[in-house]
N, CA, C and O atoms as CSV, one atom per row, in Angstrom:
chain,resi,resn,atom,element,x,y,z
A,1,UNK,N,N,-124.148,-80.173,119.124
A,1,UNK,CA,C,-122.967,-79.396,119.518
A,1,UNK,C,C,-122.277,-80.039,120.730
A,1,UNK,O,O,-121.108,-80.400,120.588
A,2,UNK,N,N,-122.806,-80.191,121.742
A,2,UNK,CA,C,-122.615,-80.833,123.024
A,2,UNK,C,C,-121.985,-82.498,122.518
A,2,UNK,O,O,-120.924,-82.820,123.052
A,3,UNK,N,N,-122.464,-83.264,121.769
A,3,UNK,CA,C,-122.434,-84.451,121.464
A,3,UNK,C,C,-121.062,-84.211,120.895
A,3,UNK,O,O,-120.172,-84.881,121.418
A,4,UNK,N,N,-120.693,-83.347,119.878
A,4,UNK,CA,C,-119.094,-83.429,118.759
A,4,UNK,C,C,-118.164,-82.559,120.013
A,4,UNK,O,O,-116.943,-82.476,119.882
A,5,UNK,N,N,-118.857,-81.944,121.198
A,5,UNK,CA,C,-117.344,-81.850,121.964
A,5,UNK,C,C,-117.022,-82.686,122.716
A,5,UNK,O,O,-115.909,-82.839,123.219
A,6,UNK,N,N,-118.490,-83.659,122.951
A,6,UNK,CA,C,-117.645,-84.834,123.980
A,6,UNK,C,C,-116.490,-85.648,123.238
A,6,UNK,O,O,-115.641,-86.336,123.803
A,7,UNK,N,N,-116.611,-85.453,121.952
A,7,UNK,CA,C,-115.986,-86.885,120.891
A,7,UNK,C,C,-114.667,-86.233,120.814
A,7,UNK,O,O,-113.651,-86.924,120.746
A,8,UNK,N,N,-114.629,-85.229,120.820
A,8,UNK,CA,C,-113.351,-84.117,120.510
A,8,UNK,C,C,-112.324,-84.281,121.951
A,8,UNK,O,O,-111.127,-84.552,122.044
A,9,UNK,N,N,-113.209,-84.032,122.834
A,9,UNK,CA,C,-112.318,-84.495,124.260
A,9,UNK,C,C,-111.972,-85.939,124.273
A,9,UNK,O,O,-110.783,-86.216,124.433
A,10,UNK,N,N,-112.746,-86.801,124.143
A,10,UNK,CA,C,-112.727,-87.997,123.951
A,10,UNK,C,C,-111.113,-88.228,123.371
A,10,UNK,O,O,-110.163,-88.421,124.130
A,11,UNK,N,N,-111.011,-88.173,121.952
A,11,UNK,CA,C,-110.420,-88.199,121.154
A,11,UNK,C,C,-108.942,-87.465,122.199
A,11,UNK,O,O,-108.132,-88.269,122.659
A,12,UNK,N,N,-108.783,-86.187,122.424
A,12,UNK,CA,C,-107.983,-85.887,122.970
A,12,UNK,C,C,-107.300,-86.470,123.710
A,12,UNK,O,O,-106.110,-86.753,123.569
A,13,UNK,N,N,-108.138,-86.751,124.746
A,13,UNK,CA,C,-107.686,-87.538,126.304
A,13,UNK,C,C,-106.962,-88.782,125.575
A,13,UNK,O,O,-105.822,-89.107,125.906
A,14,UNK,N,N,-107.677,-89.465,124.563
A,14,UNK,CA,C,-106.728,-90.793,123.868
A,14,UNK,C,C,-105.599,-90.355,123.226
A,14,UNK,O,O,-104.825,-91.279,122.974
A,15,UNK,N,N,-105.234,-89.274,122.875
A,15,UNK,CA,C,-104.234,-88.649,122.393
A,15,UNK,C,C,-103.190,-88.514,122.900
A,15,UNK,O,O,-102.041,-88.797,122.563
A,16,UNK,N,N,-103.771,-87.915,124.019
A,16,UNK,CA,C,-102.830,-87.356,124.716
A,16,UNK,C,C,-102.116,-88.616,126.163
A,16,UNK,O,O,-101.280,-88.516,127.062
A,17,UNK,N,N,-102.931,-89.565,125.715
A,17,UNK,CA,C,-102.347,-90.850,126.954
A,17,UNK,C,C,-101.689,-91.177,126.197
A,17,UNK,O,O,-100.565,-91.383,126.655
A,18,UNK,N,N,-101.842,-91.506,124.367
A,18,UNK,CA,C,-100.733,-92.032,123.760
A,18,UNK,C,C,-99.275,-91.382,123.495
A,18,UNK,O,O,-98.248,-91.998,123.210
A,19,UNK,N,N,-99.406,-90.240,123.630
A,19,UNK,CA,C,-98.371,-89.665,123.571
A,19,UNK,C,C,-97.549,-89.460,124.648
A,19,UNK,O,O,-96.325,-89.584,124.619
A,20,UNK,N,N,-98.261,-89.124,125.674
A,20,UNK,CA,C,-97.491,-89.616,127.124
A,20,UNK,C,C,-97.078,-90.823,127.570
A,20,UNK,O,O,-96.455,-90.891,128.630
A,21,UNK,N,N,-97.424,-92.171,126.680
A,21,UNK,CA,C,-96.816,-93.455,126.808
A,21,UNK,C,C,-95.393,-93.170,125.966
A,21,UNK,O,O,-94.231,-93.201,126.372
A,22,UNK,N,N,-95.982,-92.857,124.521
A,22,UNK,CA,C,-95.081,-92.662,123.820
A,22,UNK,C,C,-93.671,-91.858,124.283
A,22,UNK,O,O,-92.635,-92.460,124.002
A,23,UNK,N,N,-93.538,-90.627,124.929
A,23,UNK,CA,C,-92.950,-89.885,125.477
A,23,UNK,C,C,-92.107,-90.606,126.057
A,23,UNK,O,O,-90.964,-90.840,125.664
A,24,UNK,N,N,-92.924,-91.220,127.582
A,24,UNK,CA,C,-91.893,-92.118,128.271
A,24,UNK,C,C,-91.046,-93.023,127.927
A,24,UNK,O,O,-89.898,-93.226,128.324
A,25,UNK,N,N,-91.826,-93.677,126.990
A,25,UNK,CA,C,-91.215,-94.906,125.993
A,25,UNK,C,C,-89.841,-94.408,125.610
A,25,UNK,O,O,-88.851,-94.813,126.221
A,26,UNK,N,N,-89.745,-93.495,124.560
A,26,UNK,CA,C,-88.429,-92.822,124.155
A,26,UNK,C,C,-87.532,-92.721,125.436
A,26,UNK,O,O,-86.385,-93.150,125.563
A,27,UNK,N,N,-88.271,-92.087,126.318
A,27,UNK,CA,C,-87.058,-91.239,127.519
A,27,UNK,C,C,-86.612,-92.695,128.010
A,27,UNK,O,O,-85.538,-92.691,128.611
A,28,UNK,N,N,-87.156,-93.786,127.887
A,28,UNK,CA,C,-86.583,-95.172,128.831
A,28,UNK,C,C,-85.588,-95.606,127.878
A,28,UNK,O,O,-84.600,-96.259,128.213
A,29,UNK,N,N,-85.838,-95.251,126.704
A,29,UNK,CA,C,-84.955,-95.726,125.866
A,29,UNK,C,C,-83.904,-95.108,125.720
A,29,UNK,O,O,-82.818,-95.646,125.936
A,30,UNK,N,N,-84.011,-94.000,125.369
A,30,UNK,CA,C,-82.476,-92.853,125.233
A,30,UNK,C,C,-81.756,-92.908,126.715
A,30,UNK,O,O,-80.529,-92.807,126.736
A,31,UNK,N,N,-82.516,-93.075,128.029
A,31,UNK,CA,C,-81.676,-93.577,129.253
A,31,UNK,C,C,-81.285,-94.012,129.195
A,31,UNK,O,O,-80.132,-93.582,129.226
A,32,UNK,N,N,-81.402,-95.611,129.008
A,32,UNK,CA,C,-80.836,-97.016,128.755
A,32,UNK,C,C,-79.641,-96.568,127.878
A,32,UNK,O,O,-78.528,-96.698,128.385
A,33,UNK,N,N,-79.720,-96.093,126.717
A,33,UNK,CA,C,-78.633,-95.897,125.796
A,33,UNK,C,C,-77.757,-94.810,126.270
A,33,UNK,O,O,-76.554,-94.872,126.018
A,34,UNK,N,N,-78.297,-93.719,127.001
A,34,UNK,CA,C,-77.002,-92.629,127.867
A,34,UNK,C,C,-76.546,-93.376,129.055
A,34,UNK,O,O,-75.788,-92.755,129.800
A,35,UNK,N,N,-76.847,-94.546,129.369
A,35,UNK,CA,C,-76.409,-95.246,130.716
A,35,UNK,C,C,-75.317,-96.097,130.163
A,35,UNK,O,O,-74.154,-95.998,130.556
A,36,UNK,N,N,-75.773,-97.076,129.091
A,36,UNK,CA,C,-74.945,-97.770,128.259
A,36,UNK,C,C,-73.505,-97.009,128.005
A,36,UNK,O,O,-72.498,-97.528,128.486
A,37,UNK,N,N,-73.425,-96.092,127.444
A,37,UNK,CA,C,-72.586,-95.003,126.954
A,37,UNK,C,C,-72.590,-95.722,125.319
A,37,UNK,O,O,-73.522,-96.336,124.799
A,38,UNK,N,N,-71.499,-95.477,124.846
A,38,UNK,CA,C,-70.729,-95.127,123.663
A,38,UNK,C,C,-71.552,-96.349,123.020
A,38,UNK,O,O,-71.980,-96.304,121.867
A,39,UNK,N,N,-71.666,-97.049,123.569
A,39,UNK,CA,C,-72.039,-98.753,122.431
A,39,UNK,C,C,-72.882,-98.525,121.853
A,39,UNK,O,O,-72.804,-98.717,120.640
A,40,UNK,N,N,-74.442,-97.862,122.583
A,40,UNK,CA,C,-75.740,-97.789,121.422
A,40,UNK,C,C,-75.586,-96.886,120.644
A,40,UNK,O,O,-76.473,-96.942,119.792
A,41,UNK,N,N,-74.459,-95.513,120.378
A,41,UNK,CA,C,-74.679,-94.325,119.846
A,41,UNK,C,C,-75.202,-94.291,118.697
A,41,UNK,O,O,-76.083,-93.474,118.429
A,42,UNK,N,N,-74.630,-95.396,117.609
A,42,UNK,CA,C,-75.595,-95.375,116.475
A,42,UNK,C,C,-76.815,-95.679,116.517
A,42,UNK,O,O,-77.530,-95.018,115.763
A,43,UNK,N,N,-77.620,-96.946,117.535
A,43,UNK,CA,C,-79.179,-97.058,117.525
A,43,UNK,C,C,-79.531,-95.539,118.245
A,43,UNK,O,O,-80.392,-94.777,117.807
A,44,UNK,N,N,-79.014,-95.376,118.969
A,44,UNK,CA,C,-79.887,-94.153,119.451
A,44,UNK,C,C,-79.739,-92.993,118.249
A,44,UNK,O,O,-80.665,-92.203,118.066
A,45,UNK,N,N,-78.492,-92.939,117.425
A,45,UNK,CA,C,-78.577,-91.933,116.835
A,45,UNK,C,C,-79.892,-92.143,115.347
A,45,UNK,O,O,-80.240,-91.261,114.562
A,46,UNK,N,N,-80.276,-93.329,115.384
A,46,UNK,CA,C,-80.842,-93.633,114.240
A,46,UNK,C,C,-82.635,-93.350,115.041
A,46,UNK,O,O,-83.598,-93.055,114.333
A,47,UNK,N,N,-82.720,-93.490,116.307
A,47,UNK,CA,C,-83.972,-93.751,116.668
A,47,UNK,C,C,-84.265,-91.848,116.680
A,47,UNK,O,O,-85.326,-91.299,116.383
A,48,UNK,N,N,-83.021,-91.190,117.098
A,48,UNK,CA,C,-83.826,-89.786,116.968
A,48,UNK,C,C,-83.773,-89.275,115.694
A,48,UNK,O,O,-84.151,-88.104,115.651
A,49,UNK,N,N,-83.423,-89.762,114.600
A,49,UNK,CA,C,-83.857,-89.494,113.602
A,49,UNK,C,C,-85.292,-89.740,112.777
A,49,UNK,O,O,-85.900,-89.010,111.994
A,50,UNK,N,N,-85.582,-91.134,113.307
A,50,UNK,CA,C,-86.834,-91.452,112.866
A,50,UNK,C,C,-88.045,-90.067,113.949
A,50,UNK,O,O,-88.949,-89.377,113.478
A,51,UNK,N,N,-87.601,-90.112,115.273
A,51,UNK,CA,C,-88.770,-89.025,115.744
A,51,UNK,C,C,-88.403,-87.961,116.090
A,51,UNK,O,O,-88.581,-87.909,117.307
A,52,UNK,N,N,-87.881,-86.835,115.645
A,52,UNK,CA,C,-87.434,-85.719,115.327
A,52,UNK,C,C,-87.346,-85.068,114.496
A,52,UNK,O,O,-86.273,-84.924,113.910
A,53,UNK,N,N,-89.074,-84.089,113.956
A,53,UNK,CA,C,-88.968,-84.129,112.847
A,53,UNK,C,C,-88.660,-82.540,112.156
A,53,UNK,O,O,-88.518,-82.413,110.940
């Protein structure tokens, strides 16, 4: 019992760092493209389509 919750946290904590990379990742990106203005609107409009589900 003790052994499958360490793996479960385990698992989590890797989860949850990837998704908080991931997270940032996007937000640096959609910045860059709201800083840019008007030029990226289609990549950005295509990138929140792929993760917005």
């Amino acid at each position: 019992m003790f052994c499958q919750a360490l793996i479960i946290t385990i698992a989590f904590l890797i989860f949850k760092h990837l998704l908080d990379g991931f997270y940032s990742q996007y937000f640096k990106i959609y910045l860059n493209n709201y800083v840019n203005g008007k030029k990226n609107s289609k990549k950005r409009r295509k990138i929140e389509k792929k993760f917005i589900f």
